[in-house]
Wavefront OBJ file of the C-alpha trace (Angstrom):
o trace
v -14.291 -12.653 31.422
v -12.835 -14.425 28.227
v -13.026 -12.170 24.788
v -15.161 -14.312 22.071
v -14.740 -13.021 18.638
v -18.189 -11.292 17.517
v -19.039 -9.779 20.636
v -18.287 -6.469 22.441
v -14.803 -5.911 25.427
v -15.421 -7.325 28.491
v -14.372 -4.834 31.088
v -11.364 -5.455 32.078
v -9.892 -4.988 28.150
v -12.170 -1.848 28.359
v -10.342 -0.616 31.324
v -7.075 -1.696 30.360
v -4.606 1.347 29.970
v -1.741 -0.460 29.637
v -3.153 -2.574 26.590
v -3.965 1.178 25.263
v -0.276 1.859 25.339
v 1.055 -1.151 24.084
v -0.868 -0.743 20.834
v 0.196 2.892 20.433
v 3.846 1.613 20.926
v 3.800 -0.966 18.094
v 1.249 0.298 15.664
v 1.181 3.336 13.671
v -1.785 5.842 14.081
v -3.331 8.385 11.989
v -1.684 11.921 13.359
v -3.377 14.284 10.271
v -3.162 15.298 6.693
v -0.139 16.667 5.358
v -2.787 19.855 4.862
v -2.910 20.691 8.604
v 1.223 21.788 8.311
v 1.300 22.834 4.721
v 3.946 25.592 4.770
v 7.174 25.362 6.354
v 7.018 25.799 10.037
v 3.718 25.027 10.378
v 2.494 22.816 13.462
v -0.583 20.614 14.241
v -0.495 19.800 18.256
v -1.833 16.588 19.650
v -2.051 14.510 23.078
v -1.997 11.301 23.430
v -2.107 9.516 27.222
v -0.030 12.265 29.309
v 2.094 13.695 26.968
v 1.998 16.047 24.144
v 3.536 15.877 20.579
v 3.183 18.178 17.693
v 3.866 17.969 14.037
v 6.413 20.553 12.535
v 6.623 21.494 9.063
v 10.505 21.510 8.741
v 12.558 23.969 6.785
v 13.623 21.407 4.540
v 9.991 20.472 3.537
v 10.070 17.435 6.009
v 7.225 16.944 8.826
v 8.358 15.388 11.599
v 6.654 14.820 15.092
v 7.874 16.152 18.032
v 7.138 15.747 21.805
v 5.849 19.365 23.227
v 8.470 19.554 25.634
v 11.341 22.146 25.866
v 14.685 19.960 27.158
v 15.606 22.841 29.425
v 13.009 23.027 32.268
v 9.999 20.927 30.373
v 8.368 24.013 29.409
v 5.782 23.622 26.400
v 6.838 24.686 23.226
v 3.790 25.545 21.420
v 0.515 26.556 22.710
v -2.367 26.889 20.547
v -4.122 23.695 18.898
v -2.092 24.472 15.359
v -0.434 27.682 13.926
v 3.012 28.441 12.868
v 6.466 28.792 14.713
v 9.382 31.510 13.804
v 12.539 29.750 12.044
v 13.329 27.894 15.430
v 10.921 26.674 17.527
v 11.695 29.029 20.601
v 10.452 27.811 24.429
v 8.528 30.981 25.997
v 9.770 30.138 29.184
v 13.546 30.744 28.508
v 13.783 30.961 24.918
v 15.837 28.549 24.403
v 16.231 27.664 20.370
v 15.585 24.778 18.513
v 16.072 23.910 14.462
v 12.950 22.384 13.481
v 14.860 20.251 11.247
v 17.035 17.949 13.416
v 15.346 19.356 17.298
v 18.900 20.011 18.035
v 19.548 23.201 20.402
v 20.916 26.480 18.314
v 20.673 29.349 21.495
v 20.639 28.244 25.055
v 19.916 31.654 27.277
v 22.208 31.837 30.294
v 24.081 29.071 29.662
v 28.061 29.680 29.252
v 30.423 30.079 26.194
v 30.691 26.836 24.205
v 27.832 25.041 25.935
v 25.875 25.396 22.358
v 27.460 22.868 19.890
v 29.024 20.404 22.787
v 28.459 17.113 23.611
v 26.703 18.069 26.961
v 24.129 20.122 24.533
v 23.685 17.581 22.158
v 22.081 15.769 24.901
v 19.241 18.164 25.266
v 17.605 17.953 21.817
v 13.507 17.496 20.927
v 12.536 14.070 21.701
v 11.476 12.844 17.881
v 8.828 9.832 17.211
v 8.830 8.044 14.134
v 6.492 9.589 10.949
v 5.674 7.992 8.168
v 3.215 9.902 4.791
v 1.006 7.953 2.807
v 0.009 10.200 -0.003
v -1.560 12.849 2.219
v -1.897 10.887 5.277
v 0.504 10.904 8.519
v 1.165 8.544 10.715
v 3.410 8.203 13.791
v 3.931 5.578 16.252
v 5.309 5.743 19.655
v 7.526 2.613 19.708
v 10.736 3.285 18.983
v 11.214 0.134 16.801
v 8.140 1.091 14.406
v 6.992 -1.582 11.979
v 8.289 -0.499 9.025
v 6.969 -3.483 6.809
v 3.371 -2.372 8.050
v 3.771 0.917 7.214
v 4.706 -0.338 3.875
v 1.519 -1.801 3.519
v -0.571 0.752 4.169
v 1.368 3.214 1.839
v 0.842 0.466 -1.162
v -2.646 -0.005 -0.351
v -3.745 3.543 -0.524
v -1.299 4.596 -3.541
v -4.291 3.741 -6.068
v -6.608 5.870 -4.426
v -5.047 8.397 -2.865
v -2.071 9.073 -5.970
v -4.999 11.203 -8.047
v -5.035 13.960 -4.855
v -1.500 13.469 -4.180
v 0.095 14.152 -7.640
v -2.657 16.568 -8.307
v 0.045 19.617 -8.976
v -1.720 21.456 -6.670
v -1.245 21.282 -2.733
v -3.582 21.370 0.602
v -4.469 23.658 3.464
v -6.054 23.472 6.527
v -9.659 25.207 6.452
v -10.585 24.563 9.682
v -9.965 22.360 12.434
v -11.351 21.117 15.947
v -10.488 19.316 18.769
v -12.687 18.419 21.805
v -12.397 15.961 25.222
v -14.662 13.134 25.758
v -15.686 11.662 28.735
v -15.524 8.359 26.620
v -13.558 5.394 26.513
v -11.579 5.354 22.724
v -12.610 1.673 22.517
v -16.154 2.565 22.950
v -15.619 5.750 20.308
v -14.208 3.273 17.562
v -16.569 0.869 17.846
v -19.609 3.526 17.319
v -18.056 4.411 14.395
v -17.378 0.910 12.573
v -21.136 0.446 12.272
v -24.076 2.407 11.343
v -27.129 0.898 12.220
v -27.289 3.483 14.519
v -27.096 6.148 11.896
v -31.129 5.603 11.254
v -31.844 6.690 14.312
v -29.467 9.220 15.560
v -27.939 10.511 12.338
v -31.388 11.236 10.307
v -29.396 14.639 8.546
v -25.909 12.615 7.479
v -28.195 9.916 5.816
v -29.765 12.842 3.821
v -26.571 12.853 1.892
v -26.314 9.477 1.140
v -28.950 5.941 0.412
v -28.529 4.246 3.924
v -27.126 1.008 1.861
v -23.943 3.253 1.538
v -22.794 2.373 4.945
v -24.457 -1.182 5.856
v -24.767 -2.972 2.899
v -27.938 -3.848 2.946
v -27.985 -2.997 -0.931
v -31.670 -2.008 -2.547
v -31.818 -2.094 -6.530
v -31.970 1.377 -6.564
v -28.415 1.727 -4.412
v -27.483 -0.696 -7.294
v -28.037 0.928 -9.963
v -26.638 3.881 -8.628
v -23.312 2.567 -7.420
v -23.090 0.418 -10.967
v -23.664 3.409 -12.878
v -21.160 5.642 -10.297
v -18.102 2.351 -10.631
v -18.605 2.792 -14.671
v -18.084 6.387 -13.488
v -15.006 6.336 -12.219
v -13.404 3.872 -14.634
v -13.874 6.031 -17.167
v -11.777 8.395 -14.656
v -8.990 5.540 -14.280
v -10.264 6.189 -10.373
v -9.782 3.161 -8.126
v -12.949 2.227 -6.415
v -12.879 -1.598 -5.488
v -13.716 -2.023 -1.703
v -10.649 -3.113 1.123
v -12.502 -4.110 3.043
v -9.317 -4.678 5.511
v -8.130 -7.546 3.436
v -5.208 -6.789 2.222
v -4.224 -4.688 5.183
v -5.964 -5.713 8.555
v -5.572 -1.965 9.725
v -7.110 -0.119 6.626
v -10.642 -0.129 4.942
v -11.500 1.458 1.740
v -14.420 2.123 -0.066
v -15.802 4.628 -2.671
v -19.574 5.257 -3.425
v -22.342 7.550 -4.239
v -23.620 10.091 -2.311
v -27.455 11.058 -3.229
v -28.383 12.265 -6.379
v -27.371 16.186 -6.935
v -25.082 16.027 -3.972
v -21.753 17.646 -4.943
v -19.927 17.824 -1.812
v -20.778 16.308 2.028
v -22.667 19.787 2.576
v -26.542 19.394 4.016
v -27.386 21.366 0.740
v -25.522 19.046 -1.421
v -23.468 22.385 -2.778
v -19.980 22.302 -3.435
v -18.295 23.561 -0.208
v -15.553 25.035 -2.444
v -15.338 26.646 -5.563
v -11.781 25.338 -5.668
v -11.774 21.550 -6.567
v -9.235 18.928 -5.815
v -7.091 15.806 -6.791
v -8.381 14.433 -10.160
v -11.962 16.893 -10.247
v -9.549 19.992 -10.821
v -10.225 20.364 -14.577
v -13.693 18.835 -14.831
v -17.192 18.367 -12.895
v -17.555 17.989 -9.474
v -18.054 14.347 -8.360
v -21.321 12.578 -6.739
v -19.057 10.134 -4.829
v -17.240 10.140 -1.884
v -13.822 8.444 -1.025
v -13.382 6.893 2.369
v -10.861 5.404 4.407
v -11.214 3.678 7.717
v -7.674 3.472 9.332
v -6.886 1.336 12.666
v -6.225 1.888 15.673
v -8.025 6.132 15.034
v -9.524 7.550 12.257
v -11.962 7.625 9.022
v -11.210 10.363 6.174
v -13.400 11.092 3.327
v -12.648 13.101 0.451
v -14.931 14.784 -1.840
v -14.438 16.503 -5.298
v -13.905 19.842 -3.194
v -12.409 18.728 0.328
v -11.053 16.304 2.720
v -12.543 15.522 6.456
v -10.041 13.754 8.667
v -11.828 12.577 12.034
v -9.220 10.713 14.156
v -9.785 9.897 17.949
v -6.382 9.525 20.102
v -6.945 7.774 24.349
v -6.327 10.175 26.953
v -6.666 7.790 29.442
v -9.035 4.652 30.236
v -12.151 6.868 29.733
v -11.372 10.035 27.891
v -10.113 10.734 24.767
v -9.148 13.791 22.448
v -11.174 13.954 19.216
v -10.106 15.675 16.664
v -11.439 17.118 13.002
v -10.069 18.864 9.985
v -11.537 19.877 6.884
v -8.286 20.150 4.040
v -9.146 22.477 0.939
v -7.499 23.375 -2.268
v -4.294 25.393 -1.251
v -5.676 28.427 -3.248
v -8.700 28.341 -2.051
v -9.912 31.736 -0.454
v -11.950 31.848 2.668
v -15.202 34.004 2.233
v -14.490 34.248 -1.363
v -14.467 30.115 -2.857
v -15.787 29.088 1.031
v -17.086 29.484 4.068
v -16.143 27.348 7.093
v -19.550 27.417 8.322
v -20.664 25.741 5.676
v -18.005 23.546 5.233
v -17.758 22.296 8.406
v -21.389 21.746 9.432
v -22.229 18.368 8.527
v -19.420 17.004 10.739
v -19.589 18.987 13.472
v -23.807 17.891 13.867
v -22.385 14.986 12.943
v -19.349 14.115 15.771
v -21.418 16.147 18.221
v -24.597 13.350 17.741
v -21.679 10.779 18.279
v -20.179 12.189 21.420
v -23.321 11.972 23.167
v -23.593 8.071 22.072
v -20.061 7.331 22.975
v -20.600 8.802 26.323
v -23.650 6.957 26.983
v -21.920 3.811 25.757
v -18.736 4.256 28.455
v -21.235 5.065 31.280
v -23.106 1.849 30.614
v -20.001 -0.111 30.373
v -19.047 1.250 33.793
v -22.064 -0.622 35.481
v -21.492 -3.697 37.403
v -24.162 -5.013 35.569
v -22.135 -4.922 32.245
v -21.354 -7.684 29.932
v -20.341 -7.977 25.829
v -22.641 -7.780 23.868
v -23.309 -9.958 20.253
v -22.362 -7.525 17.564
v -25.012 -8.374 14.538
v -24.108 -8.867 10.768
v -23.875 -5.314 9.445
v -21.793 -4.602 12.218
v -19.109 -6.856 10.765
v -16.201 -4.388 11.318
v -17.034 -3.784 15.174
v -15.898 -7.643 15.157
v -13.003 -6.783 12.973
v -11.778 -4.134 14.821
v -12.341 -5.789 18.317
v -10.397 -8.970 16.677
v -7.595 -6.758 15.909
v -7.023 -4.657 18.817
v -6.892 -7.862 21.051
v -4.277 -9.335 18.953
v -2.434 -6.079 18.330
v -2.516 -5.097 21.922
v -1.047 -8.562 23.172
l 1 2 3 4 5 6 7 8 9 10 11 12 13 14 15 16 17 18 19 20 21 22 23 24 25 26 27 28 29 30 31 32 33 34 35 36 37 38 39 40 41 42 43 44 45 46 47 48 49 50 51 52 53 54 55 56 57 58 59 60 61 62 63 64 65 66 67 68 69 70 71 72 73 74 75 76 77 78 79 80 81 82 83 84 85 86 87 88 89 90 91 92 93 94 95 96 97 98 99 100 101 102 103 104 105 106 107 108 109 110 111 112 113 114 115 116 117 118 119 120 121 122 123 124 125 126 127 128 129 130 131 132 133 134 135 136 137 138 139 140 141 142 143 144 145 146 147 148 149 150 151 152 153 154 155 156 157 158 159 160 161 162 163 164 165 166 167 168 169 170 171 172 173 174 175 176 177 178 179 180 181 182 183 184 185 186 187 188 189 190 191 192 193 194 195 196 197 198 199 200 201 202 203 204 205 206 207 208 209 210 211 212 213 214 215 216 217 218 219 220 221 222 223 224 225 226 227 228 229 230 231 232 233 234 235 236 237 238 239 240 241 242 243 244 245 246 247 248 249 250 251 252 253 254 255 256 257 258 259 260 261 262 263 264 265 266 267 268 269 270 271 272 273 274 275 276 277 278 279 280 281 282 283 284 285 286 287 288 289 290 291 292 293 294 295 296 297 298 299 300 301 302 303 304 305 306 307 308 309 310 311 312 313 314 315 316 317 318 319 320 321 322 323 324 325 326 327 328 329 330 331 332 333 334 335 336 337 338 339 340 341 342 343 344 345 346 347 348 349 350 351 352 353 354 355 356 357 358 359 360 361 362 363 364 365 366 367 368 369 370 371 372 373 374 375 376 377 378 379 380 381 382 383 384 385 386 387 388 389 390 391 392 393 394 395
């Protein structure tokens, strides 16, 4: 079946691994916040298809990514979802050594007198995939000739808005993060989340937050008069706040607007999540706004006067995927004392888990003979953008 712009994949795109691939070869993708490996030697771990990667925290204050693979006898090198390694990453099968800074071996057990340091050895090194920051964002790419005029791009289109929580004088932590499998296809998973008109319906406690025109611009005068008197807000600031709506980038969206009167933070109370606020809040009032980014091929981020969430979603295969959530604090922010992750994290853990269920539902139906795309309608405007994009990306 042909692909017509406005509608849903047929099948066989749907199906396609090798498409999958080709993208994540040639296109950068969100691979977490610069607050999931704040200190030196911290790691963030991450599939993606069959292999593993991780992001390392170097020694020299430079993350880099990593594939999870020890060049001795392909043990893993780190276990646990994130944490922190010793001053060389160290295989627990043999222990052999490696600098986090360049990969390159520093102790080989068993192996003779001079083998450390030779050519043969230099050989045997981490495998490293490109990384690129934008403000607090990373993103890799598994092609080894990575678009560097894209990246560009993106890091000039988010400088306005992220460059108040980036030169903040204050750094980021990881409060909390979690990753779970899906019995989804990624496509499917992206597309749920580049629309909302099923938020009415299956996301009745989110919406509490926020006046549904937030998300599908179906704008009442009241949502006006809020966001007009929120924009004069934040240019008294000197915050950016004009939409991208993936205009001047095709892979990045960008808006900023008003949560629901009283609501400090994205908590169901509307209570600051943190006592410790961040980027451009640090000295004054919390916020009522929110900050959000939509980032092809993977993720949406939003960051409040008191935290960051970074959702990104990474294929597995054809029909499962790996989706992953952290919520980024204030780095001297004190668990049980300015927060609790229970609180924090709620909204987006009911949230994601309301999603999974759709997303599953939505692969499962696509798996019927009796399938075919679907029209998207007009508030779903970025389901066609999105779809547009990944079938020219993944060419």
């Amino acid at each position: 079946m042909t692909y017509r712009s406005g509608y849903g994949f047929p099948a066989e795109v749907i199906w396609d691994r090798q498409r999958m691939e080709r993208l994540f070869a040639r296109k950068w993708f969100f691979a977490g916040m610069r607050g999931d490996v704040p200190n030196k030697r911290d790691y963030l771990k991450f599939q993606l298809f069959d292999e593993e990667y991780f992001l390392i925290h170097g020694n020299d204050g430079v993350i880099r990514c990593y594939v999870n693979r020890c060049a001795h006898q392909s043990a893993r090198l780190v276990k646990g979802e994130a944490g922190r390694c010793a001053a060389r990453i160290v295989c627990p099968n043999h222990q052999w050594a490696f600098d986090p800074n360049s990969g390159q071996v520093v102790h080989a057990s068993f192996m003779p007198e001079g083998f450390v340091g030779s050519r043969e050895c230099d050989e045997f090194g981490l495998t490293e995939i490109p990384l690129r920051e934008a403000g607090l964002m990373l993103f890799a790419c598994l092609g080894d000739a990575a678009p560097e005029n894209e990246m560009d791009l993106i890091v000039e289109t988010i400088a306005p808005y992220m460059d108040p929580f980036a030169k903040a004088g204050h750094g980021y932590k990881q409060a909390y993060h979690h990753r779970e499998i899906l019995d989804a296809s990624w496509l499917m998973a992206m597309l749920n989340n580049r629309e909302c008109c099923h938020c009415a319906q299956n996301h009745k406690r989110l919406l509490s937050l926020f006046d549904p025109s937030s998300f599908n611009g179906e704008h009442t005068p009241d949502y006006k008069a809020r966001l007009k008197a929120a924009q004069a807000r934040w240019e008294d600031k000197g915050l950016a706040w004009q939409e991208q709506a993936f205009n001047t980038s095709e892979n990045i969206r960008i808006s900023r607007y008003p949560m629901g009167e009283g609501f400090k933070s994205q908590t169901f109370d509307g209570e600051l999540a943190s006592q410790k606020l961040i980027g451009p809040f640090v000295d004054g009032e919390a916020d009522e706004g929110t900050l959000s980014f939509w980032l092809n091929p993977n993720a949406w981020v939003h960051f409040v006067s008191d935290h960051i969430i970074a959702n990104w979603i990474l294929p597995l295969s054809e029909n499962k995927c790996a989706f992953y959530t952290s919520w980024i604090v204030h780095e001297d922010a004190v668990e049980d004392v300015d927060y609790t992750a229970e609180h924090m994290k709620e909204v987006w853990l009911v949230t994601n888990a309301e999603d999974v269920g759709l997303c599953q539902s939505m692969t499962e139906g696509a798996r019927s003979r009796y399938y075919k795309p679907g029209p998207f309608a007009p508030p779903e405007q970025f389901c066609t953008q999105f779809a547009d994009w990944y079938m020219k990306a993944s060419l």
